[in-house]
C-alpha positions in Angstrom: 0.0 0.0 0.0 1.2 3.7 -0.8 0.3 6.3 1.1 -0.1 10.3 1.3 0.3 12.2 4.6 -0.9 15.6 3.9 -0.3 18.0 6.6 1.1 21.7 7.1 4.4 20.0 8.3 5.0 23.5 10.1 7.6 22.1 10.7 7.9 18.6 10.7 8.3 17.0 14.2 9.7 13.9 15.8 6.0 13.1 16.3 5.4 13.1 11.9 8.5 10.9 11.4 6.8 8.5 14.2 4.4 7.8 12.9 5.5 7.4 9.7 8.3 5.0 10.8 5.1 3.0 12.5 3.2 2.8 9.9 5.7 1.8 7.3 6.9 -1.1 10.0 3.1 -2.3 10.0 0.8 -1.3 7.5 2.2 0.3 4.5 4.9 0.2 1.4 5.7 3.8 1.3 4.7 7.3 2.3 4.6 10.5 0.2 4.6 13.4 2.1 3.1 16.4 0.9 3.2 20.1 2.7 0.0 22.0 1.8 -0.8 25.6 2.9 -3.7 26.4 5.8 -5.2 29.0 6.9 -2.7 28.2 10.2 -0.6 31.1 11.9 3.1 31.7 11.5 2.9 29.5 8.1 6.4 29.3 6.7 6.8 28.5 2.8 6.4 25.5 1.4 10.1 25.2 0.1 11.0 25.6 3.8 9.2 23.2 5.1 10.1 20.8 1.8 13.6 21.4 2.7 13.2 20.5 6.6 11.0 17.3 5.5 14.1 16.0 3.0 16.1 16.4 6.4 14.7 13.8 8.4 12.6 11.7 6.0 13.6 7.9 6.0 13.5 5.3 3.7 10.9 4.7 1.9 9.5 8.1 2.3 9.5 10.7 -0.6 8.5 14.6 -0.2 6.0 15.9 -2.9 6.1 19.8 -3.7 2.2 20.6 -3.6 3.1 23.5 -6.5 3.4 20.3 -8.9 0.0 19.5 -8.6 -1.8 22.6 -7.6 -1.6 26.2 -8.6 -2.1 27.6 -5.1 -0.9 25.3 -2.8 -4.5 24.0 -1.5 -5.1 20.6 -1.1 -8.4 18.9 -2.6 -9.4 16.1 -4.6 -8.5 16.8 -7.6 -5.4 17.6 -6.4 -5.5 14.1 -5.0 -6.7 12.4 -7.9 -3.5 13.5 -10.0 -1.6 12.9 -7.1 -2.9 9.0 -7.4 -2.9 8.5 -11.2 1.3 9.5 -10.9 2.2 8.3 -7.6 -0.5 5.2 -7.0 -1.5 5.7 -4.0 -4.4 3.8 -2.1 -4.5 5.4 1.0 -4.2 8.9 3.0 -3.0 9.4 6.4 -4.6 12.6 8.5 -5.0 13.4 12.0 -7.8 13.3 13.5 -8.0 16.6 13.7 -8.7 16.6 9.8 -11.2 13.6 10.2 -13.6 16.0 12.0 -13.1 18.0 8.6 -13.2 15.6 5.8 -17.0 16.1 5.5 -16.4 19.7 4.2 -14.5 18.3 1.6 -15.1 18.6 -2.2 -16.4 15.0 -3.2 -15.4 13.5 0.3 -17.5 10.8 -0.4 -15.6 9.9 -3.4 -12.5 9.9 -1.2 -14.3 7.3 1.2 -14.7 5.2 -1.9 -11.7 5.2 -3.3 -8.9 5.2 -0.8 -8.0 3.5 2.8 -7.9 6.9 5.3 -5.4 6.3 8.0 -6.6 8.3 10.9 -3.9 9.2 13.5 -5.2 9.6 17.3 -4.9 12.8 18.1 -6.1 15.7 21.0 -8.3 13.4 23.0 -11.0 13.0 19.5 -13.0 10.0 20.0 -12.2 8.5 16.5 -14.6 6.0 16.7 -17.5 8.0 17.8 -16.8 10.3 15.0 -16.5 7.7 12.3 -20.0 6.3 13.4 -21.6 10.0 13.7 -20.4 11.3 10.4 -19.0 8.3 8.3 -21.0 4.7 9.3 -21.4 4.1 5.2 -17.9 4.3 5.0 -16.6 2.4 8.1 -15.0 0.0 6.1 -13.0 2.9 4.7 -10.9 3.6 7.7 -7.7 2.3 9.6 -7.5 3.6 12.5 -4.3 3.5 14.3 -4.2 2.0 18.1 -0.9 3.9 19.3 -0.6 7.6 20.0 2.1 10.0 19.0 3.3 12.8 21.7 3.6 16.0 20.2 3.1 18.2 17.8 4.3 21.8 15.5 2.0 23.6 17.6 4.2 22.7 20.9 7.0 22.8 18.2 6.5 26.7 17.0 6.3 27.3 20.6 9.6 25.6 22.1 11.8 25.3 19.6 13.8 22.6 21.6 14.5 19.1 20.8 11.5 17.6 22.8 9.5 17.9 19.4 12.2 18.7 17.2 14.8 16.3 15.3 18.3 18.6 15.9 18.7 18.9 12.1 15.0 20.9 11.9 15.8 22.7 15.4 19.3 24.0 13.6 17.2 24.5 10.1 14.5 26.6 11.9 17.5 29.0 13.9 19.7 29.2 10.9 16.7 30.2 8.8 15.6 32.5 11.6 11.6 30.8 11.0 9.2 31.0 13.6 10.3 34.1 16.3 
């Protein structure tokens, strides 16, 4: 199975590469990760947070530049869908944060259809409660994941030390001067 994990990666934390290292060691073949812009505060560029993703990305991990597939740097499905036709992915990993989202999304049914959505535990979100709420036709759709990650770019953004942060990113983010 191939995988997107979209996210703001702002920046990338020891928490991301976590769970990407889990998931890899039980569930899938390979993870794209893909930096999209948000509406989020003290949002640094996309080549920034490219360039700290290509610092601590592992094997079987590749970083996509949203710009190749979308004009603005938003993420939605038809971004996705020529994301999948190049890159053949079958699956899409979010927080749950996101999951409480997804029903806003341009053709989100279609996304329920069509791909495995790998929900990551996250802020005390009762995953399954929400799945049954919002999603019950599409049960069958999600994986969600039975371990939680500490952290996250929020705590990040407001630390800067290496409790969240790999030391390569930490030295990226002073020598770039990102985030005061």
């Amino acid at each position: 199975m191939k995988s997107l994990y979209v996210g703001s990666f702002n920046p990338v934390t020891k928490a991301h590469i976590n769970i990407c290292k889990y998931l890899l060691e039980k569930y899938i073949n390979y993870i794209y990760l893909i930096p999209v812009n948000s509406n989020k505060t003290n949002l640094v560029s996309i080549d920034k947070r490219i360039e700290m993703l290509n610092l601590v990305k592992k094997s079987k991990m590749e970083v996509l530049n949203i710009y190749d597939y979308s004009k603005d740097g938003l993420f939605n499905y038809y971004v996705l869908e020529k994301i999948r036709k190049i890159k053949k992915i079958d699956s899409i990993i979010i927080g749950a944060d996101l999951l409480l989202r997804l029903k806003t999304f341009v053709e989100y049914q279609e996304i329920l259809k069509n791909y495995t959505i790998i929900v990551i535990p996250r802020n005390d979100i009762d995953v399954f409660k929400v799945i049954d709420s919002y999603y019950q036709e599409y049960k069958s759709s999600f994986l969600v994941i039975d371990k939680s990650f500490l952290g996250s770019s929020t705590l990040a953004r407001s630390t800067l030390d290496t409790s969240y942060l790999e030391l390569k990113v930490l030295d990226y983010i002073k020598e770039n001067n990102l985030y005061n």
